[in-house]
N, C-alpha and C positions, 0 to 999 in steps of 0.2 A: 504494500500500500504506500501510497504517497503520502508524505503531509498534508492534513487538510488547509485550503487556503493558497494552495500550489496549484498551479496551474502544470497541464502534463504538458510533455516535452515537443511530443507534437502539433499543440497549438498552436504556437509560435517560434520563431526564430528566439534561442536561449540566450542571453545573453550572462558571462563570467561573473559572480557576487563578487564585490570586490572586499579587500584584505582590509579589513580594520585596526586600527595606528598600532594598537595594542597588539595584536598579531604578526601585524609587520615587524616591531621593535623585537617581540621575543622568538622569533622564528625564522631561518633559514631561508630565506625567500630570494629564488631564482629569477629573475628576468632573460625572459629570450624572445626571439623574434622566431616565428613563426610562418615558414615560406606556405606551409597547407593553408592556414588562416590570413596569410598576409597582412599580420599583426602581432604588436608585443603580446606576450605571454606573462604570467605570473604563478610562480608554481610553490606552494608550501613544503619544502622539505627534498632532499636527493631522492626519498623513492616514489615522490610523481613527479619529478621531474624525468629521470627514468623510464616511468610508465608513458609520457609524454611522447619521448622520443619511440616508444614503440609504435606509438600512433601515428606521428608525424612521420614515419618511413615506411610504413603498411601502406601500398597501394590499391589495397583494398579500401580505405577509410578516405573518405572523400571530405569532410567536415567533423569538426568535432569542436566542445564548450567545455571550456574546466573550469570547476568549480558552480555546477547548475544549479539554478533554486529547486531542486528536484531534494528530497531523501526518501529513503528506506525507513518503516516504523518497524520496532521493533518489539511492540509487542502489539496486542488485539488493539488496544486503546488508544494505539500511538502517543503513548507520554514520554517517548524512549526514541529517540530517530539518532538514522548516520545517513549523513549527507553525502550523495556521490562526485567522487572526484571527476568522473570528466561525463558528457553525453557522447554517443556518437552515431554518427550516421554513415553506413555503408553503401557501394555501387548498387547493390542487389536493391535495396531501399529499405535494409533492413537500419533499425534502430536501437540503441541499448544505452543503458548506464553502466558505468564502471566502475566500483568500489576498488581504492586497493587497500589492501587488509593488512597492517603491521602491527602486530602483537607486541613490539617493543614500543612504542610511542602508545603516549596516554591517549589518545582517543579510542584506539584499538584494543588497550588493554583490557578494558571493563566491557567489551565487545564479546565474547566468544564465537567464535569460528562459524561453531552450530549450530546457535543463535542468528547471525548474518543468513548463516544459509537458508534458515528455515525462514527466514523474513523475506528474502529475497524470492524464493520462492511462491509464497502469497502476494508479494506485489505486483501491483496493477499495469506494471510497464516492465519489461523485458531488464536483465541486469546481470552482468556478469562479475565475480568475484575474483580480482587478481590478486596472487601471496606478494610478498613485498618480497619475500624469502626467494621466491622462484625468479622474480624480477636478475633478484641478486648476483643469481647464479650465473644469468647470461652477459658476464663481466666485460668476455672480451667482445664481444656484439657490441653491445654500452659503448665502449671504449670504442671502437671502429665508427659506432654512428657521431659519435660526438666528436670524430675529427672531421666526417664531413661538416660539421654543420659550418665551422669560417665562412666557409665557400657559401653558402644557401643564405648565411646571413648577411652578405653584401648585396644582396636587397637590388644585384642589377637586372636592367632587362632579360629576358631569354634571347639568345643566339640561336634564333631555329635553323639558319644556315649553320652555324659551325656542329647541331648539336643531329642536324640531318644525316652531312658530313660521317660524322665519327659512329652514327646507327650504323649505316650502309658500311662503313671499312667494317667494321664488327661483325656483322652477317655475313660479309659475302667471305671476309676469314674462318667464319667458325668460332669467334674469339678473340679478343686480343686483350693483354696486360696494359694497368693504366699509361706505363711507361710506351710501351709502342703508341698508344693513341696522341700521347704528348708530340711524341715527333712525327708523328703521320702528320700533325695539325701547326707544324712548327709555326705555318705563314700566318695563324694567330700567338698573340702576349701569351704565355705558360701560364698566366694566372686565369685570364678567359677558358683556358682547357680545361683546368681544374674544374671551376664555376662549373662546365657545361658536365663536367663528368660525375659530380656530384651532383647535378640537377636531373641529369639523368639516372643517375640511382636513386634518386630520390622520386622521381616519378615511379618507378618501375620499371623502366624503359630498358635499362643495363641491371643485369644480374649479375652478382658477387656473393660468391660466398665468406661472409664477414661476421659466422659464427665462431670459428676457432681460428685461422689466420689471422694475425694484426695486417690492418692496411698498413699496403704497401705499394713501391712500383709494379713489383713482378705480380700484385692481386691480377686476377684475369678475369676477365667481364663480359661477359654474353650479353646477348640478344634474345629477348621474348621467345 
């Protein structure tokens, strides 16, 4: 169930609750820019910031709102609510809410696991339950997305000639390592390559596997 007084998510276009001073002052709060949303972000803590970037590099997730007037009640009467950390909205047009659940930080702690579950469960809008644990674990992913991000947050145009360019070398090789595409694209700045090579991972566009390799030159990058 939602809070009552909340309106659901599909109403309306959600817009982020914003961080209150008190919040801000005692709390870990990320700022980043956001090429899905094409806007700053604000994120409570490393493990939605984290969960963030899994959303923001899933090409399946088309839009997404952190921090939505949306919650989870948690009990019949709802005098007990946990508010989800992100909304999101899928290609397919599916939609859901995000909790992510960290047992170590005091909002989670007086939470139980089983409790979330069974709450989320009886609610009225779709919701999925991420571990902060599990987040944790995909360290060197983490690590790999968050060196793209430089590149995404320089906020430039798209180069759809240079970023056409470097699909087509890549297909018609079968593959190639970010370093060959660098110099395939010499007659563009290095730093334009970059942009475009991360912008295209970032769409979905170029596949790499950036679960267990740390980025590098020799990562090697497919084609859809």
């Amino acid at each position: 169930m939602s809070v009552p007084g909340q309106q659901k998510a599909s109403s309306q276009k959600l817009v982020p609750l914003k961080i209150g001073q008190a919040e801000f002052l005692r709390s870990n709060v990320f700022v980043a820019w956001s090429p899905k949303m094409g806007r700053e972000i604000r994120l409570v803590g490393p493990g939605l910031f984290d969960a963030w970037l899994l959303l923001e590099f899933d090409p399946d997730v088309i839009e997404f709102c952190e921090r939505p007037a949306l919650a989870i009640g948690l009990s019949v009467n709802e005098e007990r609510s946990r508010s989800l950390d992100f909304w999101v909205r899928r290609r397919s047009g599916l939609q859901h809410g995000v909790v992510v659940h960290d047992a170590v930080l005091s909002r989670d702690a007086s939470i139980p696991l089983e409790l979330l579950q069974r709450s989320v469960e009886r609610a009225d809008f779709a919701c999925r339950i991420w571990l902060a644990a599990d987040i944790g674990r995909r360290r060197i992913y983490l690590r790999n997305l968050k060196q793209l991000l430089p590149y995404l947050a320089q906020q430039l145009s798209p180069d759809i000639e240079l970023e056409e360019l470097l699909l087509a070398h890549v297909n018609v090789g079968g593959g190639a390592s970010w370093m060959d595409l660098v110099s395939f694209a010499s007659f563009r700045s290095i730093e334009l390559v970059h942009v475009a090579i991360a912008s295209l991972i970032h769409a979905g566009k170029l596949r790499a596997d950036l679960s267990e390799p740390p980025l590098s030159n020799s990562t090697l990058l497919e084609g859809q």
